[in-house]
C-alpha positions as CSV (number, residue, x, y, z in Angstrom):
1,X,0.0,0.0,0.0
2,X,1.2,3.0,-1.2
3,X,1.5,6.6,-0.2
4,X,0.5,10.3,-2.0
5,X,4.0,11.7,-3.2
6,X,4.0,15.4,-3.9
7,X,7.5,16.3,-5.7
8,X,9.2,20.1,-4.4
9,X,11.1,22.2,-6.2
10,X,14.6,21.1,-8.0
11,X,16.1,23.7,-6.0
12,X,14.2,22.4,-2.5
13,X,15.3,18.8,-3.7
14,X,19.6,19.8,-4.0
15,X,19.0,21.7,-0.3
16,X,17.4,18.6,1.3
17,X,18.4,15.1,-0.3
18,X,21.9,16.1,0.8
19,X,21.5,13.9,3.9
20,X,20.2,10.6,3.4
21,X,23.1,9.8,0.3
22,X,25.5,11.8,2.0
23,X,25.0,10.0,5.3
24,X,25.2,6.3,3.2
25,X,28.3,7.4,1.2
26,X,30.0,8.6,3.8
27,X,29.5,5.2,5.5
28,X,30.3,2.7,2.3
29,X,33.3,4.7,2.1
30,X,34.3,3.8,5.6
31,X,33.6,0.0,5.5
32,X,35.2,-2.6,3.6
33,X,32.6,-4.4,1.6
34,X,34.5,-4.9,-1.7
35,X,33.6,-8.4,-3.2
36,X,31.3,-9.1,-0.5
37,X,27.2,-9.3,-0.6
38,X,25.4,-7.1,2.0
39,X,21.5,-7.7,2.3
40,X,19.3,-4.7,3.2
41,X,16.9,-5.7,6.1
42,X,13.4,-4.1,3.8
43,X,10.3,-3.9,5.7
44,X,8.4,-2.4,3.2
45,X,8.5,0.9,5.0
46,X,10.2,4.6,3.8
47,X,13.1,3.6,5.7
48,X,14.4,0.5,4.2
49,X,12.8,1.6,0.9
50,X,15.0,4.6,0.6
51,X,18.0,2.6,2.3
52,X,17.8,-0.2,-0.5
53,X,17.4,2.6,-3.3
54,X,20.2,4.3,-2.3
55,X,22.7,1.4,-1.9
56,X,21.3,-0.1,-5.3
57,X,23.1,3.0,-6.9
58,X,26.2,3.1,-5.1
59,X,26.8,-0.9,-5.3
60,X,28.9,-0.3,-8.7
61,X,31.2,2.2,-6.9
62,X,31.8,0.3,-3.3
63,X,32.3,-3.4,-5.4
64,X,29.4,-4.8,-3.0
65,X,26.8,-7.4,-4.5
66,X,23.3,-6.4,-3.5
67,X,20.2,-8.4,-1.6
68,X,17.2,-7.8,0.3
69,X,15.8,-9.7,3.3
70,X,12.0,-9.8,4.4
71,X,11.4,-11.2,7.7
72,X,7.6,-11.6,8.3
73,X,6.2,-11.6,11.6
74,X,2.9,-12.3,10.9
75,X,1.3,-10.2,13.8
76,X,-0.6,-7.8,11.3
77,X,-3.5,-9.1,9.0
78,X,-1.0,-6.8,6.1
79,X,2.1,-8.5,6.6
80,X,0.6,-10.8,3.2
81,X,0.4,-7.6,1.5
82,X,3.9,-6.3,3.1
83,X,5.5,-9.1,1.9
84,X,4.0,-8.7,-1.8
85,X,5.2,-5.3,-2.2
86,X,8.6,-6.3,-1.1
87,X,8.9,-8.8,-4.1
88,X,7.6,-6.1,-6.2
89,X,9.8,-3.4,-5.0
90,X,13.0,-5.7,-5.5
91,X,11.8,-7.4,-8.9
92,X,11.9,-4.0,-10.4
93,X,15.3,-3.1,-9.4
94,X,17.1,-6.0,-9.8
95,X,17.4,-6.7,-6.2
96,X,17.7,-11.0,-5.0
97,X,15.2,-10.8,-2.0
98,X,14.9,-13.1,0.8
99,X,11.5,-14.1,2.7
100,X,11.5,-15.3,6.4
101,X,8.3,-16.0,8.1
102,X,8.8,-15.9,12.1
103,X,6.3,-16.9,14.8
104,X,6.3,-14.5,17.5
105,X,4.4,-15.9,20.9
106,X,4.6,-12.8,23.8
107,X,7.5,-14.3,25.8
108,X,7.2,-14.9,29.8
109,X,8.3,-11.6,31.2
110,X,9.7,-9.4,28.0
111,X,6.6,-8.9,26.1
112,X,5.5,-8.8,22.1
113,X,7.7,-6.0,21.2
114,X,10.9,-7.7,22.3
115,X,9.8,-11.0,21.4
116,X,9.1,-9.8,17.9
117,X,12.6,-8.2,18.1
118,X,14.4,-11.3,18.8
119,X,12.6,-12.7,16.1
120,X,13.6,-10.7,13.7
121,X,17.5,-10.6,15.0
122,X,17.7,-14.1,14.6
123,X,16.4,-14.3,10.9
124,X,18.4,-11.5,9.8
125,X,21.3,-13.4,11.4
126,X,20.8,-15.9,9.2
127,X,20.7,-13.9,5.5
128,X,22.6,-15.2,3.0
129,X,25.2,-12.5,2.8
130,X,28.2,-11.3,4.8
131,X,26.8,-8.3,6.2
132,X,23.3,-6.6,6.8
133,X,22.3,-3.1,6.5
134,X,19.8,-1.6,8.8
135,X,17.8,1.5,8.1
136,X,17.8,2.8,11.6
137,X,17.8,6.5,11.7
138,X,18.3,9.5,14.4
139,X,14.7,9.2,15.6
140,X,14.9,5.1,16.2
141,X,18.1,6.4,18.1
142,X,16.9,8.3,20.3
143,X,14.1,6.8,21.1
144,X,15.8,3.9,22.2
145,X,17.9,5.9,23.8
146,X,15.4,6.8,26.1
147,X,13.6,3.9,26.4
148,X,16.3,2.1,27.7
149,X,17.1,5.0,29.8
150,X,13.8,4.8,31.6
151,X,14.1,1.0,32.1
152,X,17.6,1.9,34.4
153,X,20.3,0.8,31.7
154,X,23.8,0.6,32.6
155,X,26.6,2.6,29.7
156,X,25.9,0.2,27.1
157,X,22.5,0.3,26.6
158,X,22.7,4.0,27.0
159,X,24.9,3.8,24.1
160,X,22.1,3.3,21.8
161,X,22.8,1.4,18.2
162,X,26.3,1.8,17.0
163,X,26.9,2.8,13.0
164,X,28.8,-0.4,12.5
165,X,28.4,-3.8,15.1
166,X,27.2,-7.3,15.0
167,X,23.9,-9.0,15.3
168,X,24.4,-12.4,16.7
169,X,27.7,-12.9,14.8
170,X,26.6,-11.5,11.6
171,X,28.0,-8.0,10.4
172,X,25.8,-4.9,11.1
173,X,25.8,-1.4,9.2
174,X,23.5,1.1,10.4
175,X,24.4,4.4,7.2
176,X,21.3,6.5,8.3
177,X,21.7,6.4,12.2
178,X,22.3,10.6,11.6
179,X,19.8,11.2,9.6
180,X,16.1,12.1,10.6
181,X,13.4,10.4,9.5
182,X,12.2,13.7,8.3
183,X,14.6,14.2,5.9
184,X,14.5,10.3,4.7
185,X,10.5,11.1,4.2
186,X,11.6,14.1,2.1
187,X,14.0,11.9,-0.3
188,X,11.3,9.2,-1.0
189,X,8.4,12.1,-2.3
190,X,11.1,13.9,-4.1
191,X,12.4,10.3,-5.8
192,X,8.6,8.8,-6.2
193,X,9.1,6.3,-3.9
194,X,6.7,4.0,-2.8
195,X,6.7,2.1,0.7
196,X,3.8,0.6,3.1
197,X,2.9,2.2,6.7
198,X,2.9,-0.5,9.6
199,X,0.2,0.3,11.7
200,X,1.6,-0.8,14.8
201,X,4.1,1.8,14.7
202,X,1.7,4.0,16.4
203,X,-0.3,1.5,18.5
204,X,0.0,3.6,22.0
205,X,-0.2,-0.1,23.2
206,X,3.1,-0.6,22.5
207,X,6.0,1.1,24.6
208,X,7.6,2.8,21.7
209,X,4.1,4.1,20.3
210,X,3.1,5.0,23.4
211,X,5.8,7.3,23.4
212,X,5.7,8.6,19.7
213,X,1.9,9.4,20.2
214,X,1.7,10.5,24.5
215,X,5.5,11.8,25.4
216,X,7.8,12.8,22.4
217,X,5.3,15.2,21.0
218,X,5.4,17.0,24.5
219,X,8.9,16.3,24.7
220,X,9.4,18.3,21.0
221,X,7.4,21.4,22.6
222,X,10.0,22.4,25.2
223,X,13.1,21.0,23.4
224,X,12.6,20.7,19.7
225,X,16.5,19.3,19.8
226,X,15.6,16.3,22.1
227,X,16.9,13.7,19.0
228,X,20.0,15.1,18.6
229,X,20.9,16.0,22.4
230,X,20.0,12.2,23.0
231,X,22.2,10.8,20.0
232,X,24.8,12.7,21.3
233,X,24.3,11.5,25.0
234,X,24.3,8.2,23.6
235,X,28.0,9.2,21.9
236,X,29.3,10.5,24.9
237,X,28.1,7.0,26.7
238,X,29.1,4.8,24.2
239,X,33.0,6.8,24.2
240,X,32.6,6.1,28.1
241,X,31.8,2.1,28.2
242,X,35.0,2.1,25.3
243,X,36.9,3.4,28.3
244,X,36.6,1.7,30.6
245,X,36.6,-1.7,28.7
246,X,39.8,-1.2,27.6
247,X,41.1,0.1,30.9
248,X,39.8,-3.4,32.0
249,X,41.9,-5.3,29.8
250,X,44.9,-3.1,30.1
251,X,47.8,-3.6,32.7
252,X,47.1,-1.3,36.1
253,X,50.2,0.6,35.5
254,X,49.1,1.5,32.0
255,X,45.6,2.7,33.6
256,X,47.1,4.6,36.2
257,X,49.6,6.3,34.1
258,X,46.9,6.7,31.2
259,X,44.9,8.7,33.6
260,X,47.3,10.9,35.1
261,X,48.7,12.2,31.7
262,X,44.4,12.9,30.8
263,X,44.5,15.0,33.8
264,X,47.6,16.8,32.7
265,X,49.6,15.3,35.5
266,X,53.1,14.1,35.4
267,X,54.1,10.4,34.6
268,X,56.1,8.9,37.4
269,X,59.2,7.1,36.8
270,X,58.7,3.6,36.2
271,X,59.5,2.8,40.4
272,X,57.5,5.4,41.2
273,X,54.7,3.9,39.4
274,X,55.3,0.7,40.7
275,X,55.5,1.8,44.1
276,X,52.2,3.5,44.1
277,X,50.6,0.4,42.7
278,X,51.7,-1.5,45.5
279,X,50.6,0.9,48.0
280,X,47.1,1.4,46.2
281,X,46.6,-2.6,46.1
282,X,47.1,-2.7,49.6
283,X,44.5,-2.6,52.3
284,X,45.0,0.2,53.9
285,X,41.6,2.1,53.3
286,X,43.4,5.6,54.5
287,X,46.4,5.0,52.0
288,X,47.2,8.3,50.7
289,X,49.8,9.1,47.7
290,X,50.9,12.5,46.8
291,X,52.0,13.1,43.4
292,X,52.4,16.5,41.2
293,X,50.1,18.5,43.6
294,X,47.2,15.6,44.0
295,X,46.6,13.4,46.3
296,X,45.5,9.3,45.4
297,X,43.7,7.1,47.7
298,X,42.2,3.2,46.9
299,X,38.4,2.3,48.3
300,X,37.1,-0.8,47.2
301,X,38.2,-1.0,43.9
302,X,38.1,2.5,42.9
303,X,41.3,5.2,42.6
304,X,40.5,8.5,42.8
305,X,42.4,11.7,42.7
306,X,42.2,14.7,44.2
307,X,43.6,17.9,45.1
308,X,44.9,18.6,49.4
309,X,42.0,19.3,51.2
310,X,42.2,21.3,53.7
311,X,41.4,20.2,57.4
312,X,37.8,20.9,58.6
313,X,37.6,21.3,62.1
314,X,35.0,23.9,63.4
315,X,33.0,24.3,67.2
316,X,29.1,23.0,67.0
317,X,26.8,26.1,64.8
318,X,23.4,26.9,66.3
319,X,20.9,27.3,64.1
320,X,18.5,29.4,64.6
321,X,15.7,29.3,61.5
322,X,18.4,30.4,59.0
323,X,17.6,29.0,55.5
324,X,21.7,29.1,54.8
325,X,23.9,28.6,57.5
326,X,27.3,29.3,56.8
327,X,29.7,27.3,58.4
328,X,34.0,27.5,58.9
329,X,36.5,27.4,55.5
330,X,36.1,25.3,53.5
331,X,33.5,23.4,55.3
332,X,30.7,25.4,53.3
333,X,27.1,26.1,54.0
334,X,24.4,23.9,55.0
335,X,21.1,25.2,52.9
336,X,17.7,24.1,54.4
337,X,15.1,24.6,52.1
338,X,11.1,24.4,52.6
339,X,9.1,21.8,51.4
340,X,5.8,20.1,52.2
341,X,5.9,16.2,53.2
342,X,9.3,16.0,52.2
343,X,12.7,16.5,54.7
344,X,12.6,16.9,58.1
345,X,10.0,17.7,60.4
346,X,10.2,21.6,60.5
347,X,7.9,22.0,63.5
348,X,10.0,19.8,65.8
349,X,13.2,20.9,64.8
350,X,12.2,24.8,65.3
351,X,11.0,23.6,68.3
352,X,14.5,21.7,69.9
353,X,18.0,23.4,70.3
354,X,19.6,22.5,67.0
355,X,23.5,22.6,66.1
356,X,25.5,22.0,63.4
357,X,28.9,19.8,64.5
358,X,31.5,17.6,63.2
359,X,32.0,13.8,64.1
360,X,32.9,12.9,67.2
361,X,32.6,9.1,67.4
362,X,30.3,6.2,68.5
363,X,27.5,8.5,66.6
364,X,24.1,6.4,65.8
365,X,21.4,7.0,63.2
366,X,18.2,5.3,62.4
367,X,17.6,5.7,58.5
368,X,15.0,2.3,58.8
369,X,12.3,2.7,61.5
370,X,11.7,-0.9,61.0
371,X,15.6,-1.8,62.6
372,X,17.2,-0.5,64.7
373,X,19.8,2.7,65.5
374,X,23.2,1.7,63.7
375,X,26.9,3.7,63.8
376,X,27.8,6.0,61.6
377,X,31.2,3.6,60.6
378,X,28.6,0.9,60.1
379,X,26.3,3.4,57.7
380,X,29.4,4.5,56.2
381,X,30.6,1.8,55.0
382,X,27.3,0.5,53.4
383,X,27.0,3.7,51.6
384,X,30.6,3.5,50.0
385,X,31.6,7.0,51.5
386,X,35.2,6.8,52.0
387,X,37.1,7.4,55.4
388,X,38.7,10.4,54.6
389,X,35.5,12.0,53.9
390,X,33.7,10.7,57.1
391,X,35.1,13.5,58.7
392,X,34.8,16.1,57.0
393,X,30.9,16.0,56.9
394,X,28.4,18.2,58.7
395,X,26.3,16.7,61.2
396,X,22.8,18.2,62.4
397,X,21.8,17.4,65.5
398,X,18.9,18.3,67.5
399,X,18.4,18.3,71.4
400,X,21.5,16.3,71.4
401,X,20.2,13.6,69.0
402,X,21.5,13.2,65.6
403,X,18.8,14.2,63.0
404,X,20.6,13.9,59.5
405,X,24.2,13.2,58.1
406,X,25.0,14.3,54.5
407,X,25.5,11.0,52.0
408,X,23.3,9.1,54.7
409,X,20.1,10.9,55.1
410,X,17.6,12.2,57.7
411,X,16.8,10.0,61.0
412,X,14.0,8.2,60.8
413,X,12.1,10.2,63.5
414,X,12.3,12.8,62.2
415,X,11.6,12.7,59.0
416,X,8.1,14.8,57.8
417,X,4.8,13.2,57.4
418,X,2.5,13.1,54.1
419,X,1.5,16.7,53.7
420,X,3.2,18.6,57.1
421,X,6.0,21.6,56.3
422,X,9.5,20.4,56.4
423,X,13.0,20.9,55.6
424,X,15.2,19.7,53.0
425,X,19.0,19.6,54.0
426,X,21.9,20.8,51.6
427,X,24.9,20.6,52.4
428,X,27.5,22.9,49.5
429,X,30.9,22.0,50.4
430,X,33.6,24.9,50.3
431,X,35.8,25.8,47.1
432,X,38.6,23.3,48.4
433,X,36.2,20.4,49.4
434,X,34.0,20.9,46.2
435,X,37.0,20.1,43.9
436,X,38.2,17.4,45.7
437,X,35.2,15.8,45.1
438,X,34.9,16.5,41.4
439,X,38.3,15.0,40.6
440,X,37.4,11.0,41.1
441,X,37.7,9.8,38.0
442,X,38.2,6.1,37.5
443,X,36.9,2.3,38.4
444,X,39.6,0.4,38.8
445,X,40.3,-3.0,39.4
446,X,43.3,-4.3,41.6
447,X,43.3,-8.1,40.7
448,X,43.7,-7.3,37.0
């Protein structure tokens, strides 16, 4: 099925088809597929329609032989018709096309979408040809992006699709990951092209038409850029996860010094080096190494660097109803902002004698009403806060009681019920403090 096709302007058409062709020839260009038979995944839709025309005219120049593949899910009462205007579409040009027919049963716990995904990866795994080209484009991006954003992904699903990859072994080529499907809409009307429209695209049922019909058309409103700021996101990710996989499989002296030349620092000699290893893959939790101005401790598999902190030592603050307290260089200011059901319970802390003071030891908080009062070395160390930070943290404490501990949270007791004014702690560390914390840069593992 067909859609209308109005044709602009030859002017309009040089301005706009620019992207689509420029976007594929830049990426044949950069891939070595020379003597070797790449099959476009066609669906029938604009996408893989105007993927497959374009690569059908640039197969002479890049030495590639052309094919299509069809994979047929059977899940709409069109896919019949799909299918047919598929064969159609590649008996005019020339084009070998493939036909797999999947069934797709809603899988225990991942649902039709995905189940109809994996489907369709495992047939196109299969094509008769060395590599397969996908018509992903920036909006498919960024939507799954976010999708996979909103289901808590770690770097490497927040990397999105990557331009080249693999699909269960098989070579992958994504050429019009950068372009939007606007402008691929706008090369298919200006070239007569022809394609189909799935209608479950836009079934709100599904997650990703739930979002292209409910969320991105709010979403475009207040940031008409939302497609590329998430590609790029997804850039800046995918560089991250590269990172850190290959400081995993590098020696640590290689990480270490790798990271202090990125920070502009200078390399130590070669028994320098190895003599902060050894002292970092100790156990010492309060090791502490100075080198070229910084300072580098070891916490449970983690490096970090920072610059000297100062020492924080102050007498206990009253407060008295201020909404920033400031407290001793470079400890800071403790900001307590207003809020309704949320924080601590305004009316009892304006109501008890209420200081601001440093640790002293054998402190106890209880962030669970459920259990029991714990130490603050005991909390501390569940939380991951490192010793040399412990003490450098503001405590609020209340009629003598300890009410909330930055990193930690607010005392169970304390805390404000549905509805009732409260207080939300801040606690802004000092210039010195602030950078400090700013400069940890790097997982890293001591048995490798």
């Amino acid at each position: 099925m067909g859609s209308s096709r109005i044709s602009p302007s030859a002017t309009e058409t040089r301005a706009r088809l620019s992207g689509p062709a420029a976007a594929v020839e830049q990426v044949l260009a950069q891939t070595d597929l020379r003597g070797k038979t790449l099959a476009v995944a066609l669906s029938g839709g604009v996408d893989s329609v105007v993927l497959l025309n374009l690569l059908k005219q640039l197969a002479p120049r890049y030495g590639y032989a052309l094919r299509a593949i069809h994979v047929d899910h059977g899940l709409s009462a069109n896919s019949v018709r799909w299918a047919a205007f598929c064969r159609r579409l590649c008996r005019d040009r020339g084009v070998p096309l493939e036909v797999r027919r999947v069934k797709v049963g809603e899988r225990r716990g991942i649902g039709i979408e995905a189940a109809a995904r994996a489907a369709r990866r495992a047939a196109l795994a299969r094509a008769r040809a060395h590599a397969v080209a996908l018509a992903h484009h920036l909006d498919d991006q960024a939507e799954t992006v976010l999708m996979n954003l909103l289901r808590g992904t770690g770097l490497r699903g927040a990397s999105g699709m990557p331009v080249r990859g693999t699909l269960l072994g098989k070579a992958v080529v994504r050429p019009l990951l950068a372009v939007p499907r606007t402008a691929i809409v706008r090369y298919a009307r200006a070239h007569g092209l022809q394609w189909v429209e799935d209608e479950m695209n836009d079934d709100s049922s599904l997650t990703r038409g739930y979002l292209r019909q409910r969320v991105l058309p709010l979403l475009e409103q207040r940031y008409p850029r939302w497609r590329e700021a998430l590609a790029r996101a997804a850039r800046h990710f995918a560089e991250a996860d590269a990172l850190l996989r290959r400081h995993a499989a590098m020696p640590p002296a290689l990480v270490l010094r790798d990271q202090l030349a990125e920070r502009g620092l200078r390399a130590p000699t070669e028994r320098r080096l190895a003599d902060m290893l050894r002292q970092l893959s100790g156990r010492g939790a309060r090791t502490a190494i100075r080198h070229d101005g910084v300072v580098l401790h070891a916490y449970r598999g983690k490096i970090t660097l920072e610059r000297p902190a100062p020492p924080v030592q102050f007498a206990p603050i009253k407060w008295s109803g201020e909404r920033r307290l400031r407290l001793p260089s470079p400890a800071g200011e403790l900001r307590l902002r207003p809020a309704r059901g949320a924080g601590i319970d305004r009316a009892r802390l304006e109501a008890g004698e209420v200081h601001v003071r440093q640790r002293r030891g054998g402190e106890r908080l209880q962030l669970d009403p459920a259990r029991p009062r714990r130490t603050l070395k005991n909390l501390f160390q569940e939380a991951g806060v490192p010793p040399w930070w412990r003490e450098r943290l503001p405590l609020l404490c209340c009629d003598g009681e300890l009410v909330w501990v930055p990193g930690l949270g607010i005392d169970a007791r304390y805390r404000t019920a549905p509805g009732a004014p409260g207080l939300v702690p801040e606690w802004r560390p000092g210039d010195g403090l602030s950078q400090a914390q700013a400069l940890v840069f790097t997982r890293f593992d001591r048995g490798a």
